[in-house]
C-alpha positions in Angstrom: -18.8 73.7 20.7 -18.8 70.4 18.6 -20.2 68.8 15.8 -20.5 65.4 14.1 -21.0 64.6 10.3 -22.3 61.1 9.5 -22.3 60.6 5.7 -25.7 61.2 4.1 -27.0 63.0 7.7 -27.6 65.6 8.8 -24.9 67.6 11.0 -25.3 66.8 14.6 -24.4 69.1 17.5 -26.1 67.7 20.1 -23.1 66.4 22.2 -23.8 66.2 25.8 -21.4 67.3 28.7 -21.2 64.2 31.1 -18.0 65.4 33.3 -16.2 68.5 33.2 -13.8 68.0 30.8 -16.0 64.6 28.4 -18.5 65.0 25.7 -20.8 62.3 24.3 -23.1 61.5 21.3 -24.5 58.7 20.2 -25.0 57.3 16.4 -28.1 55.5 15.6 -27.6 53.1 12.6 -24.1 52.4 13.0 -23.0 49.5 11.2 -23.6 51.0 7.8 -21.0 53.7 8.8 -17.5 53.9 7.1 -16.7 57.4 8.0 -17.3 60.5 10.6 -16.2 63.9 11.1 -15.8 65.7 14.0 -15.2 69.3 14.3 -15.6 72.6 16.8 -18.3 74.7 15.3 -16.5 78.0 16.6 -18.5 79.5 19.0 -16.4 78.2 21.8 -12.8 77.2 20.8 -10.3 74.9 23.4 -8.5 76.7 26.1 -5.1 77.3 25.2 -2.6 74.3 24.7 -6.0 72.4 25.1 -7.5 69.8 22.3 -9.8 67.1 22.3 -9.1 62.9 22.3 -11.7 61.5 19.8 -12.8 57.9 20.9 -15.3 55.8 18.9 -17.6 52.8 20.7 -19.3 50.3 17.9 -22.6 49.1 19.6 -23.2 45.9 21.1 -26.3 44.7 22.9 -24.3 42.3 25.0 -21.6 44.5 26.6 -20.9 48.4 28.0 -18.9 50.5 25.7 -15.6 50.0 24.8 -13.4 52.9 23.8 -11.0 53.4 20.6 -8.9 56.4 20.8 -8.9 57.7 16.9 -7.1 60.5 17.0 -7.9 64.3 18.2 -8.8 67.8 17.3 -7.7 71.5 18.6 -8.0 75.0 17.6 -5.2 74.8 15.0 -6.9 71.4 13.4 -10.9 72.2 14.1 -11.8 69.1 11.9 -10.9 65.5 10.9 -12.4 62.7 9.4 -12.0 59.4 10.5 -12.6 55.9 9.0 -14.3 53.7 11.3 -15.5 51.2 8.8 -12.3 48.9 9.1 -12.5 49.0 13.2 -13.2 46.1 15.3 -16.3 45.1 17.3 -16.1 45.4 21.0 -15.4 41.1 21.0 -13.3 41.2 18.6 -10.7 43.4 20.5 -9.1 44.5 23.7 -9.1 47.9 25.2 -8.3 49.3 28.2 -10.6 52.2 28.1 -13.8 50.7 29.2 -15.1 53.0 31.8 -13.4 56.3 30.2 -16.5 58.1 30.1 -17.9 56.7 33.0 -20.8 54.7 31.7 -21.4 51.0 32.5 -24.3 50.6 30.5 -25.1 48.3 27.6 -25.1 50.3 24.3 -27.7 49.5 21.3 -26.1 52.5 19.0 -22.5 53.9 18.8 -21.0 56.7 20.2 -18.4 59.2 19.8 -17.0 60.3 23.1 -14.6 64.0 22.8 -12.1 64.2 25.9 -10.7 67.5 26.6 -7.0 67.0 27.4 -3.2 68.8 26.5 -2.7 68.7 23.2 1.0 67.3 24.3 -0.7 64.0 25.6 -3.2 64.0 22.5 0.0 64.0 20.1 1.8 61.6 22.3 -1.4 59.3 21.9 -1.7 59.9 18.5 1.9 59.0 18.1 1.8 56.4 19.8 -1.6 54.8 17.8 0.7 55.1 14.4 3.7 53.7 15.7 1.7 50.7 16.4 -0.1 50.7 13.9 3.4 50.4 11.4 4.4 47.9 14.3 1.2 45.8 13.5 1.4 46.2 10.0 5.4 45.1 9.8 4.6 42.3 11.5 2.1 41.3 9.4 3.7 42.0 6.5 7.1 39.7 7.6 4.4 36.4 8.6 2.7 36.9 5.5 6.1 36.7 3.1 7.3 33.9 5.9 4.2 32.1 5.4 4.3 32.3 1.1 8.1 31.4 1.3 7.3 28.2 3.5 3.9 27.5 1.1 6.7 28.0 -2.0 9.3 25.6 -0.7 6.9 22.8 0.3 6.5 22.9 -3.9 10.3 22.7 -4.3 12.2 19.6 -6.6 15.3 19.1 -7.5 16.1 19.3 -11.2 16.3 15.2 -11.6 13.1 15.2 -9.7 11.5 17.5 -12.8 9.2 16.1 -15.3 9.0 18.4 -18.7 5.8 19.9 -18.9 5.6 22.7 -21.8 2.4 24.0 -20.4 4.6 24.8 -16.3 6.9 27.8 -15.8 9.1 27.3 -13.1 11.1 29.7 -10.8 14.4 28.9 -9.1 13.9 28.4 -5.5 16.6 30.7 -4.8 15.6 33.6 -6.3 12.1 33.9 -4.0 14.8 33.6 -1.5 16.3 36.5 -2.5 13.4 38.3 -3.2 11.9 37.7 0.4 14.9 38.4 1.8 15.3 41.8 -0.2 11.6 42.7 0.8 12.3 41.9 4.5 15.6 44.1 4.5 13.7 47.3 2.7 10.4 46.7 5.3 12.8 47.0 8.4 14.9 49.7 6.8 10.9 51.7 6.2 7.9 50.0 6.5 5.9 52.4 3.9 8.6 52.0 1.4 5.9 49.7 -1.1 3.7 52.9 -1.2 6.1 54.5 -3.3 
């Protein structure tokens, strides 16, 4: 019913059924990894208004797997490709799903875990995983420009305070002000407006 594509492998399909409705596979060689597709092969497609949650567990010797949700598939999307080069190690992050797929164990390889459930909790999910993504990315964006305003001002002089200097361009104070707060106003207002 599934399949897995690991760049420069060859097409596995050897996920196994560990509950009713959960199917694993595990990855050998995963930190050299950026991306993975998972797909249904079509022999068996979902049950109707059925789909499957996608989770990905990085390897680590010292602790049981630890779930990411990365997105889902269903009959009217059979594939996707996701990029699980940029996720984090199991220590490096907190996740509730620890025992989603009911395995305790300590993993040496990665593995990609397919859960059957509605697709109207998988898009919920999924909705949910971008909305905090943007969240995430806002904020990072508005401590970054907080963080190069406060860096600028700590460089700030008054004009008597100036020494000429041919070789120095300087920029009013005032106008990274305004910038940074132009930049904050368009980020709250949509926070994928800079992609345009």
């Amino acid at each position: 019913m599934l399949g897995l594509i690991v760049s420069s492998r060859l097409v596995q399909t050897n996920f196994q059924q560990v509950s009713e409705n959960q199917f694993l596979i595990t990855v050998p060689d995963a930190d050299n990894i950026n991306h993975i597709v998972v797909f249904l092969t079509g022999t068996i497609p979902f049950a109707e208004g059925m789909g499957g949650a996608v989770y990905y567990s990085w390897p680590d010797p010292n602790a049981p797997p630890n779930w990411q949700f990365l997105g889902y598939i269903s009959n009217s999307k059979p594939s996707a490709i996701f990029k699980i080069s940029n996720l984090k190690r199991n220590h490096e992050f907190e996740n509730q799903n620890l025992d989603i797929f009911g395995m305790n164990k300590i993993s040496h390889v990665a593995q990609v875990g397919v859960s059957v459930e509605p697709l109207a909790v998988l898009e919920q999910q999924a909705a949910m995983v971008s909305a905090a993504a943007t969240n995430s990315f806002v904020e990072f964006a508005q401590k970054m420009l907080s963080n190069f305003l406060n860096y600028i001002s700590s460089f700030s002089v008054t004009q008597s305070q100036m020494t000429p200097n041919p070789t120095e361009n300087f920029v009013p104070l005032s106008r990274v002000q305004a910038w940074y707060e132009t930049f904050e106003r368009r980020l709250a207002q949509n926070p994928n407006f800079w992609k345009t």
